[in-house]
C-alpha positions in Angstrom: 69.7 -16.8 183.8 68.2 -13.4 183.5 65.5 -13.8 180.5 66.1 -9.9 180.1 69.6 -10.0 178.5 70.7 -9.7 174.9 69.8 -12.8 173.1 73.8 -13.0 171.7 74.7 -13.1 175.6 71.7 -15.9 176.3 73.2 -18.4 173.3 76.5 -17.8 175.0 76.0 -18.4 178.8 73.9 -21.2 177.0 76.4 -22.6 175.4 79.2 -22.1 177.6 76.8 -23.8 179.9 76.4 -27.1 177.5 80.5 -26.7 177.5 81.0 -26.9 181.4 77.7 -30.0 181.4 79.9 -32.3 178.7 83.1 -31.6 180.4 81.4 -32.7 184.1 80.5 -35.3 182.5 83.6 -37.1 181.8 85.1 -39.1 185.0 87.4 -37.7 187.4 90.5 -35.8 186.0 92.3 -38.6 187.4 90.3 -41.7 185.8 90.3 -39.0 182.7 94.1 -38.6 182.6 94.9 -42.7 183.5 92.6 -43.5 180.3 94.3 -41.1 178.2 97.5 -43.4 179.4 96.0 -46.1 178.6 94.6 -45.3 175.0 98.2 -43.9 174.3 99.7 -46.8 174.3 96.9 -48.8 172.6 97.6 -46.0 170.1 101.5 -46.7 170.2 100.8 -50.7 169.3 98.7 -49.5 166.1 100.6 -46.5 164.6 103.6 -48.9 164.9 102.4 -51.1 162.9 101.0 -49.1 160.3 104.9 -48.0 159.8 104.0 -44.1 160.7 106.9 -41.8 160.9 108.0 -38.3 159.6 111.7 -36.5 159.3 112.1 -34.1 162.3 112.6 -30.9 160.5 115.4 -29.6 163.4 117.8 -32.6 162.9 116.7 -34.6 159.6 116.7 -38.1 161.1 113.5 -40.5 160.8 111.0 -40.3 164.1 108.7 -43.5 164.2 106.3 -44.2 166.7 108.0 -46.3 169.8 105.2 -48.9 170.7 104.8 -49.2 174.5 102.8 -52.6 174.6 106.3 -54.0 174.1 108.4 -56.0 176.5 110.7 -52.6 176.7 107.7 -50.5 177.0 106.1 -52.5 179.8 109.6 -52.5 181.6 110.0 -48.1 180.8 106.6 -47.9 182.2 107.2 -49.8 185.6 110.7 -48.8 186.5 110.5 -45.1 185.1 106.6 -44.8 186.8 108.0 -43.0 190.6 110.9 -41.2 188.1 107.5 -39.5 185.6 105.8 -38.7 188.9 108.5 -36.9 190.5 109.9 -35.4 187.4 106.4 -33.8 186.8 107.0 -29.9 186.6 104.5 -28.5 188.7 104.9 -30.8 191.4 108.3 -29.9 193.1 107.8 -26.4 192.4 104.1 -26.1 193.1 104.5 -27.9 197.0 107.8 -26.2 197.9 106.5 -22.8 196.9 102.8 -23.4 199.0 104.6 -24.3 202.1 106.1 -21.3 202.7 102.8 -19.6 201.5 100.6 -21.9 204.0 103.1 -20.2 206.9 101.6 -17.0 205.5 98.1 -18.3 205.2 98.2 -19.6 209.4 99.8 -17.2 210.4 96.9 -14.7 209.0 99.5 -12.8 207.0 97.8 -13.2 204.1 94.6 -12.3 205.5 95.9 -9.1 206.6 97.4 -8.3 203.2 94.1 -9.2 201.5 92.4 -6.8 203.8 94.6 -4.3 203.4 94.7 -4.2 199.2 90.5 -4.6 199.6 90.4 -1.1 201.5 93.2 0.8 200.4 92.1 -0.1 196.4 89.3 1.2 194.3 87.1 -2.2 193.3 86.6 -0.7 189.7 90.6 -1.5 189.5 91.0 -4.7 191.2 90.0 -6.9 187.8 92.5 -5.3 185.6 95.3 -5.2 188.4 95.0 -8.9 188.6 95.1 -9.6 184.7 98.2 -7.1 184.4 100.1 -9.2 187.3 99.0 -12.3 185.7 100.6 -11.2 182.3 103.6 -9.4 184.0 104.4 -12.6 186.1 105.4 -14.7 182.9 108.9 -13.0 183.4 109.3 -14.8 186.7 109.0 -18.1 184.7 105.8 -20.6 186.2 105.1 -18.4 189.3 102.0 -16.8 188.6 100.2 -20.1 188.2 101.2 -21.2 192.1 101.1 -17.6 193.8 99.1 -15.3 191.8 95.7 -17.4 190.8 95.0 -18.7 194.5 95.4 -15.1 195.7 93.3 -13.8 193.2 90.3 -16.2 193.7 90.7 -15.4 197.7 91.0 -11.3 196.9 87.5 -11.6 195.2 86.3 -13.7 197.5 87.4 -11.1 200.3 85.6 -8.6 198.0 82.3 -10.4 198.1 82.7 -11.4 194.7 83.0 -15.2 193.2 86.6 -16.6 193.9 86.7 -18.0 190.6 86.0 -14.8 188.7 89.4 -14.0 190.1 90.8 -17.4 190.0 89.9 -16.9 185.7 91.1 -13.5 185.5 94.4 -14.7 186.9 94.7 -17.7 185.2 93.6 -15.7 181.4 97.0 -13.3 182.3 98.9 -15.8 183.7 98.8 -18.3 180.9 96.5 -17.2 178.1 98.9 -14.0 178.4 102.0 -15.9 178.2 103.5 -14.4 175.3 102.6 -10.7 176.6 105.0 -8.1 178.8 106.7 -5.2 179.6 109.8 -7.1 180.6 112.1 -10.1 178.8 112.4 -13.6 180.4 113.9 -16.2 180.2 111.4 -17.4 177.5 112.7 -14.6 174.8 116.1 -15.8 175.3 115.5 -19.8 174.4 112.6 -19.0 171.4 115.0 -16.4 170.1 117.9 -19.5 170.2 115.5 -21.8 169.1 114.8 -18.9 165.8 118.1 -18.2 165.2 119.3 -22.0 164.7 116.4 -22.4 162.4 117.4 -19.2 160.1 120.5 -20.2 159.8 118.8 -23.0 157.4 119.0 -19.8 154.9 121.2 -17.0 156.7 124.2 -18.8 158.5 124.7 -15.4 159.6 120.9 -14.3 160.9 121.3 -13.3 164.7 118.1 -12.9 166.4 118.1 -11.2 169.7 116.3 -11.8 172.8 114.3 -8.6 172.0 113.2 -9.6 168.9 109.0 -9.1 169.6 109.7 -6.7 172.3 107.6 -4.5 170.8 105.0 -6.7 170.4 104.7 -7.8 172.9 104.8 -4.2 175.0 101.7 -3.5 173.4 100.1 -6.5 173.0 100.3 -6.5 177.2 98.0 -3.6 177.2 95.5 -5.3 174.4 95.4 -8.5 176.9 95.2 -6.6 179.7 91.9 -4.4 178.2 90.5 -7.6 176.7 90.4 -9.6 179.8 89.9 -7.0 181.9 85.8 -6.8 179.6 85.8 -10.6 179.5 85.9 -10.7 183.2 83.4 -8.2 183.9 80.6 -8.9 180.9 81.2 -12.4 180.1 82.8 -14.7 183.3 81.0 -12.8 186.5 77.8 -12.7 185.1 77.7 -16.0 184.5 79.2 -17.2 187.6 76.9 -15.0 189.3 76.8 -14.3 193.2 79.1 -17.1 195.3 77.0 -19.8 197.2 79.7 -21.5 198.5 80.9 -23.1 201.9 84.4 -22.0 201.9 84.7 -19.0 204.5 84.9 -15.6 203.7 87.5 -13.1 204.9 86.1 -10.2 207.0 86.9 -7.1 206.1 87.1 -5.1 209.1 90.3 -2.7 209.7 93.5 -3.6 210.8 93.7 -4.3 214.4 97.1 -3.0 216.4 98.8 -6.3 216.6 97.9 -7.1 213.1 99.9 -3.5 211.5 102.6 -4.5 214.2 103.0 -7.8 212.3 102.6 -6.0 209.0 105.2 -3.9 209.7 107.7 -6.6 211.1 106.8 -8.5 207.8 107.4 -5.5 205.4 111.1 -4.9 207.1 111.6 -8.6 206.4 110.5 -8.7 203.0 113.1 -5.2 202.4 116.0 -7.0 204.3 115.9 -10.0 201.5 115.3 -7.9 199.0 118.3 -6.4 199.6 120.1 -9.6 200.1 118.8 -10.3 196.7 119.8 -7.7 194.9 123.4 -7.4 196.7 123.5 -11.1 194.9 122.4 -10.1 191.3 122.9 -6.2 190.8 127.0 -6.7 190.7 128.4 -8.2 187.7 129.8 -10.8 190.1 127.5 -10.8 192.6 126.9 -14.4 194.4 123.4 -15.1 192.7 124.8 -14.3 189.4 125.9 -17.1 186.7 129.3 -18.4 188.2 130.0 -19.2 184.6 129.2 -15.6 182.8 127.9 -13.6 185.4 125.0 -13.2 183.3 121.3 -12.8 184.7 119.2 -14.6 182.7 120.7 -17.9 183.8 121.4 -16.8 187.3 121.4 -18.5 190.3 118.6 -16.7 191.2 116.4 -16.9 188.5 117.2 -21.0 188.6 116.2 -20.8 191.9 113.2 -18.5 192.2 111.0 -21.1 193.5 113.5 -21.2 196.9 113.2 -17.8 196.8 109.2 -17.6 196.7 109.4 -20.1 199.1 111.5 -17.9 201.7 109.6 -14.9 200.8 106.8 -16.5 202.0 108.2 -18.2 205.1 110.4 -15.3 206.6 107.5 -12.4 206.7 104.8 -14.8 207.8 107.3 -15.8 210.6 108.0 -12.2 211.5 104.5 -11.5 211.3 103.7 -14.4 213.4 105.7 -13.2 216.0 104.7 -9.7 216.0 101.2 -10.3 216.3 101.2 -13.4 218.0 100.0 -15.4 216.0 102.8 -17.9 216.2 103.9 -19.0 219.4 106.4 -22.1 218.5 107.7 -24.4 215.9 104.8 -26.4 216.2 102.7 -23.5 214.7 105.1 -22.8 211.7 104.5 -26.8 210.9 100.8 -26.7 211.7 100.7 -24.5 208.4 102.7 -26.0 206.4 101.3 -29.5 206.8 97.4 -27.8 206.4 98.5 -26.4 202.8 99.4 -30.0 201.8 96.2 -31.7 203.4 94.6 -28.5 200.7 97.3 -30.3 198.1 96.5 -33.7 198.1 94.1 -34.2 195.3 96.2 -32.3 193.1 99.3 -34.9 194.0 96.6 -37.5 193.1 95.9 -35.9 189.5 99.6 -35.1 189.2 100.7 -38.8 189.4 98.6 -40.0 186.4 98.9 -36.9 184.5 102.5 -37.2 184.6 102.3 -40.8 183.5 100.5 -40.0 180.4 102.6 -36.9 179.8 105.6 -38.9 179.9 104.2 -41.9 177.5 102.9 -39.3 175.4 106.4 -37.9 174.8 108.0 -41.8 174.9 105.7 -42.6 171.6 107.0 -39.5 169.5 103.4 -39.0 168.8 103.2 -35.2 169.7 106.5 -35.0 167.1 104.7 -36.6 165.0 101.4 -34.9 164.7 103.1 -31.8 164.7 105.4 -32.5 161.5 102.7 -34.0 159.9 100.3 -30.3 160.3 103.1 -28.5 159.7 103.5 -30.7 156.5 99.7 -29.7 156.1 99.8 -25.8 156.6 102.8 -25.5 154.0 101.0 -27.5 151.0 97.6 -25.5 151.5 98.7 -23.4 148.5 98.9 -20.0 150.3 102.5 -19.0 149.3 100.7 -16.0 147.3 99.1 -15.2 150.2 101.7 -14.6 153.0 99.9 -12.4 155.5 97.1 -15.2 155.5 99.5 -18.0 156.0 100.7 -16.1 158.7 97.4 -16.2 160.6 97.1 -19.6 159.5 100.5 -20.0 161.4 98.6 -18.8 164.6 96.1 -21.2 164.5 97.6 -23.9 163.7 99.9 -23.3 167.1 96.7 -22.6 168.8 95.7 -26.5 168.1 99.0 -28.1 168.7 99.3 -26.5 172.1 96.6 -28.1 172.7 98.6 -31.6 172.8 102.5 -30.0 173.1 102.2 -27.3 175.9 105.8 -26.6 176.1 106.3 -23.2 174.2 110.1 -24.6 173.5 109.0 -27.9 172.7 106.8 -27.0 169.9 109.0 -23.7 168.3 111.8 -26.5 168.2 109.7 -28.8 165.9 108.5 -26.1 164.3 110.9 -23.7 163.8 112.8 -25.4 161.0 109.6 -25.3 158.9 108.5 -22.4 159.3 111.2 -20.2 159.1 113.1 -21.0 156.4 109.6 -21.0 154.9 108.8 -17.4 155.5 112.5 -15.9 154.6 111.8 -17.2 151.4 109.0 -15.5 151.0 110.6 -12.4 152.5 109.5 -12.2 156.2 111.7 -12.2 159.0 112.3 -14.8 161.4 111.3 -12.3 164.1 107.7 -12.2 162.7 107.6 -15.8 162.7 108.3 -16.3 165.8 105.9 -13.4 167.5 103.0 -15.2 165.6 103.7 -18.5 166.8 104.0 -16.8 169.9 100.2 -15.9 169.7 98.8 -19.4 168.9 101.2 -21.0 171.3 99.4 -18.7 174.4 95.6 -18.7 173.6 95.1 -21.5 174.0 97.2 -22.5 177.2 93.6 -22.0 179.1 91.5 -24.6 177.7 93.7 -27.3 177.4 93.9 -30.2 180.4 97.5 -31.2 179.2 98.7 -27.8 180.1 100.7 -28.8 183.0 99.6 -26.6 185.7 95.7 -27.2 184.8 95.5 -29.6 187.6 97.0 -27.2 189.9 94.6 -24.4 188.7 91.5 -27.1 189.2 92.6 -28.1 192.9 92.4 -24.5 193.8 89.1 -24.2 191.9 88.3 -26.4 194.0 88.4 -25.2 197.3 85.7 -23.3 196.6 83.4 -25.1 194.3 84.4 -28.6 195.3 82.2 -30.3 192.6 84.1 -28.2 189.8 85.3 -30.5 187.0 87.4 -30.0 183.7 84.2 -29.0 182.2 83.8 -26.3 184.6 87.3 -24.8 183.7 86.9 -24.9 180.0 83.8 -23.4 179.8 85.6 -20.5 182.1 88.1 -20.0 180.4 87.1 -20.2 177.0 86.0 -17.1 176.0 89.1 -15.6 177.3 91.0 -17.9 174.6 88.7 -16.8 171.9 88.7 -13.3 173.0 92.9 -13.1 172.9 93.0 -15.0 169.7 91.0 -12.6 168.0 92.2 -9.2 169.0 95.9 -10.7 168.7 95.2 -11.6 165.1 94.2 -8.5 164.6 96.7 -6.6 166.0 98.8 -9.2 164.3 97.7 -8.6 160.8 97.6 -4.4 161.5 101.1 -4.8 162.6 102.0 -6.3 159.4 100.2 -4.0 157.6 101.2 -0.4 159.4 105.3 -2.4 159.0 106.4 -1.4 162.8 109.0 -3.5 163.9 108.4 -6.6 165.9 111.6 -5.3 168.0 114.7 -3.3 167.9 116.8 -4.1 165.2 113.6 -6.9 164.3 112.0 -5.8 161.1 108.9 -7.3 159.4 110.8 -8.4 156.0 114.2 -9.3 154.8 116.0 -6.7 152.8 115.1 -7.5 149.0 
């Protein structure tokens, strides 16, 4: 570490450095996540018995904890083990998306377009046009983790940069982002469903529109997008410092003839389904709309965007392929396929005992639990005179539950009913509510191993530092998550205070 730079910056690197050396420590992810398993159910026997239970807020019924060292448990935990492991979110979508991609990646596709962005774009710009696709890819649902993070790491790493500084800058828009965007998706609509049931606790006529922290969340993609754009630059990539690694660096010499032939051939591929696409979804009854409403939201397209990434990366690299000759036969276009899941492998290993102890995590009620219970906590702390500060106490209390419940829909649905109510009561709307639950429920999406996708984001880590751990990710990551908590508060509590709207038709406070 340079002895020469700011003392504040030397405690950090130093303690960031103390983070990533504790987290190493612990034992593989996958001996980490198989004793987490196993202390959740040790944990299932003893709350049990202690008789601990709370009244979920959303339907009023009694929630115990379900003990799984039972003779029912030990026969949900062997017959339901393949069903957990299969059922595990990132998995299906993760593997069908990278074979398609791995097509691209053999076929040298994905070379080419690295290249290609490297020389045609200015490297002052490259950090914040990864952040801003990381934040803007949260209206295609999940795909930024799969697509946009492994590109990122290799774009530095084409740059002559450390793949990880891109990796983190991907990862921080991607998921620490989440809640950030110029666009709605399919997120807005179910929290604003999930807010509207709630209100109607009070106002059994309260709508609350998709919309709701449009505005919000416009600008807040622009703070996000500034802030991780400066933790990137001053923070991550000095401390990662200069790659070392083994894996192999893309060249960056121009684009040979066959190589813009197969660009080209890819580029007329990519416009032909694009306009299949949007001959399927711009129609009111176009063929990839919702059978049942036409709508687009729940579209067959957006339902099945993952077979859609999957094809856009299969039927360019093909063209390409063929063009440039790099593919000469099936046998090629299988060849890459089966070397992305050979890259894949220890991330199937991690996926099967995280999704074990996901699943008996959920089984136990435990997350329902601790979540009623804080919420319980936050409401008695005697800050009803004090509104705006409850409200940032709000945020980080959803900061810290993410950190066991990851699912955004999950958690508003426990919470919602609380907090809601609450805050109409005391004048604010339920729009507000949600848009600063929608703050603690991203920040901290980065640091947290029981996010689903962290396993994913650690095997492609991986590939270039192979000895990366959990502790290496953290200590990443984490000043991105302090970073966006702190200028989201803030913008939180100015927007309060300056009374813009959180969205059209979505004021701060209930008509007196």
């Amino acid at each position: 570490m340079n002895s020469a730079a700011p003392a504040g910056r030397r405690y950090l690197q130093g303690f960031l450095n103390s983070v990533e050396r504790a987290g190493n420590a612990l034992p593989h992810p996958a001996t980490l996540f198989a004793a987490l398993a196993a202390l959740v159910l040790v944990l299932s026997w003893a709350l049990q018995r202690a008789g601990v239970a709370v009244t979920n807020p959303s339907t009023g019924q009694l929630v115990a904890v379900v003990n799984l060292l039972s003779v029912d448990g030990l026969h949900r935990i062997l017959l339901d083990a393949a069903k957990n492991f299969l059922a595990y979110p990132p998995l299906g979508i993760s593997l069908t998306c990278l074979l398609g991609i791995g097509v691209a990646e053999h076929a040298g596709l994905l070379g080419a377009c690295l290249r290609l962005v490297v020389l045609a774009s200015p490297a002052r710009l490259i950090t914040p046009m990864v952040v801003f696709a990381g934040v803007m890819s949260n209206a295609g649902s999940e795909v930024g983790y799969v697509l946009l993070t492994p590109l990122a790491a290799a774009l530095f790493h084409a740059l002559g940069r450390h793949p990880l500084v891109g990796l983190a800058a991907a990862f921080a828009g991607v998921s620490g982002g989440y809640s950030a965007n110029l666009l709605i998706g399919s997120v807005d609509v179910l929290l604003a469903g999930l807010t509207e049931a709630a209100a109607h606790l009070i106002d059994p006529k309260y709508t609350v529109a998709a919309t709701a922290n449009y505005y919000f969340m416009f600008v807040s993609t622009f703070i996000l997008v500034a802030a991780g754009t400066w933790v990137t630059e001053k923070v991550v990539a000095p401390r990662l410092g200069e790659y070392t690694g083994v894996a192999v660096r893309e060249k960056l010499q121009p684009l040979t003839p066959a190589e813009r032939r197969g660009l080209g051939a890819a580029a007329l591929t990519v416009l032909g389904l694009t306009a299949l696409v949007l001959w399927g979804v711009v129609p009111v009854d176009g063929f990839l709309r919702n059978p049942a409403d036409g709508s687009f939201q729940q579209s067959v397209f957006m339902r099945g965007l993952v077979a859609f990434i999957f094809l856009y990366g299969l039927l360019p690299a093909i063209a390409y392929g063929i063009a440039a000759g790099t593919l000469r036969n099936d046998h090629d276009i299988v060849t890459g396929m089966t070397a992305t899941m050979k890259s894949m492998a220890t991330f199937i290993v991690l996926a099967f005992f995280a999704a074990q102890f996901i699943a008996y995590f959920n089984w136990t009620n435990l997350g329902i639990i601790l979540a009623v219970q804080g919420a319980n906590l936050v409401t008695h702390l005697g800050l009803e005179r004090m509104p705006t500060l409850l409200m940032v106490a709000l945020v980080l209390f959803a900061t810290i539950v993410n950190l066991l419940i990851s699912s955004a829909s999950a958690k508003w649905a426990l919470l919602a009913p609380v907090f809601v109510p609450m805050f109409m009561l005391l004048g604010y709307s339920p729009e507000l509510v949600q848009g600063a639950f929608r703050v603690g429920d991203s920040v901290t999406n980065i640091i947290t191993p029981l996010l689903s996708y962290f396993p994913l984001i650690l095997t492609f880590a991986q590939k270039y530092e192979p000895q990366a751990g959990i502790g290496t990710m953290v200590a990443t990551m984490l000043p991105y998550s302090i970073v966006f908590g702190v200028m989201w508060v803030v913008l939180l509590v100015a927007w309060i205070a300056v009374g813009v709207p959180m969205g059209p038709g979505a004021p701060l406070f209930l008509p007196k």
